[in-house]
C-alpha positions as CSV (number, residue, x, y, z in Angstrom):
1,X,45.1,5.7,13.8
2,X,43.5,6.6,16.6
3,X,39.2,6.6,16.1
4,X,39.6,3.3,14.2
5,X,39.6,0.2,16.0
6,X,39.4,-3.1,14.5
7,X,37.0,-5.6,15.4
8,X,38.2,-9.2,15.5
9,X,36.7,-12.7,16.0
10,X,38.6,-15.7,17.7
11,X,39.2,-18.9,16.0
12,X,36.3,-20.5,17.8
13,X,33.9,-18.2,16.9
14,X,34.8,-17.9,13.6
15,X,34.5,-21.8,13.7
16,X,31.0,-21.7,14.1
17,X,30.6,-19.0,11.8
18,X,32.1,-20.8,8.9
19,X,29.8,-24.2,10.1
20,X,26.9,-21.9,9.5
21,X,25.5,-21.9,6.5
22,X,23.2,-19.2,6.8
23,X,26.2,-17.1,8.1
24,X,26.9,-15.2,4.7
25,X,30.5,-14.5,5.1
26,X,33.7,-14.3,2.7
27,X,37.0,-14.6,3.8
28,X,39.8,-12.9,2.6
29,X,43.8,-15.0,3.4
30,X,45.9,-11.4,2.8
31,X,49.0,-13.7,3.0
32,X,51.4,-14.1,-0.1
33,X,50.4,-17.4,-2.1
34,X,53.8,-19.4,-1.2
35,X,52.6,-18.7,2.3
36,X,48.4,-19.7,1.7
37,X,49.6,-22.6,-0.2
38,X,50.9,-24.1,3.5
39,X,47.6,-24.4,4.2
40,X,44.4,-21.6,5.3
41,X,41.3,-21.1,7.0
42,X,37.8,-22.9,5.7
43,X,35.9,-21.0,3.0
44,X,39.6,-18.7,2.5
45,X,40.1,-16.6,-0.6
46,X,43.7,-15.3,-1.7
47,X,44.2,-11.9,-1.7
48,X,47.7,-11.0,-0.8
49,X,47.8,-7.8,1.4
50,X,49.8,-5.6,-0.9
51,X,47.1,-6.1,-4.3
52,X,44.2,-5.2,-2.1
53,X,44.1,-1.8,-3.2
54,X,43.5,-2.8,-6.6
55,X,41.0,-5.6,-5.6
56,X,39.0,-3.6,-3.0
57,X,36.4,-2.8,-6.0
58,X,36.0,-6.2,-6.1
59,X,34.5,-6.8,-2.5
60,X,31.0,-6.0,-1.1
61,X,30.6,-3.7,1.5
62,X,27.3,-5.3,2.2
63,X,29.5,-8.6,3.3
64,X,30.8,-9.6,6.0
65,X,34.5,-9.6,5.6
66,X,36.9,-12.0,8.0
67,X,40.7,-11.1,7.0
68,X,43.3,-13.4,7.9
69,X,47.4,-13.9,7.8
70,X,49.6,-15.5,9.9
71,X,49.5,-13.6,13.0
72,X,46.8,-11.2,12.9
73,X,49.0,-8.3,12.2
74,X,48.6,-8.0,8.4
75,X,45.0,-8.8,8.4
76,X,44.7,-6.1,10.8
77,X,46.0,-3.8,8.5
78,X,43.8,-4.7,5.5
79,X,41.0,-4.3,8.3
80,X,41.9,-1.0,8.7
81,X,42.9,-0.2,5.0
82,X,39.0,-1.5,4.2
83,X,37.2,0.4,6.9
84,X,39.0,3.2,5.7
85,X,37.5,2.9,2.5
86,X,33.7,2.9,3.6
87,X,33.7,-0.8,4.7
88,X,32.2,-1.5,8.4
89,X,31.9,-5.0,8.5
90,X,35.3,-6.0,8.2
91,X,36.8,-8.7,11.0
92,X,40.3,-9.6,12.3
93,X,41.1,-13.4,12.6
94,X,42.9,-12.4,16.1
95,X,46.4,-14.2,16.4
96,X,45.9,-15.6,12.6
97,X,46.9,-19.1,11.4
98,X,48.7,-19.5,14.6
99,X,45.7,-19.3,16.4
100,X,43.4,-21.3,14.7
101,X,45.8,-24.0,14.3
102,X,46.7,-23.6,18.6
103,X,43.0,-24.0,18.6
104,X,43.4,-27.2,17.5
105,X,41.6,-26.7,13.8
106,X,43.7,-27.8,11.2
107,X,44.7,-25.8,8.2
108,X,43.2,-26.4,4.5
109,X,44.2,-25.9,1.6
110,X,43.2,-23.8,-1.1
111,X,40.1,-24.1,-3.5
């Protein structure tokens, strides 16, 4: 692991990036569905951590990628997992759902 570091936004930041429209961004909730159904971040797609191999065709390496879970730790790992498959702009939610919603954002809900 060691070379590879992951970078990560805070919830604040990612705040405003989400606010910003010209801020092309997709974001990627890597926690299972019972779990995303509680409630995500803005803009959130589901794709639980353990199908992202067979989804990572599916993603643009051209994007910018924000992963998220509920502590950080799993999103770091599909951050990782990604940049070890050619993708550079990849970012960590740091501290997850628990962060954003200590932040004082409040969590959404799917779709």
């Amino acid at each position: 692991m060691f070379g590879i570091s992951v970078k990560e936004v805070d919830a604040n930041q990612f705040a405003q990036w989400v606010g910003d429209d010209g801020h092309k961004l997709r974001v990627i909730d890597v926690r299972q569905m019972e779990e995303i159904a509680q409630g995500t971040v803005p803009k959130a797609e589901a794709l639980p951590l353990h199908t992202l191999p067979m989804k990572v065709n599916e993603l643009d390496k051209g994007e910018k990628l924000v992963m998220v879970c509920r502590s950080g730790a799993r999103s770091a790992q599909a951050c990782l997992y990604l940049q070890q498959q050619g993708f550079s702009n990849v970012f960590n939610l740091r501290g997850g759902m628990i962060a954003w919603v200590q932040s004082g954002f409040q969590p959404q809900r799917l779709g």
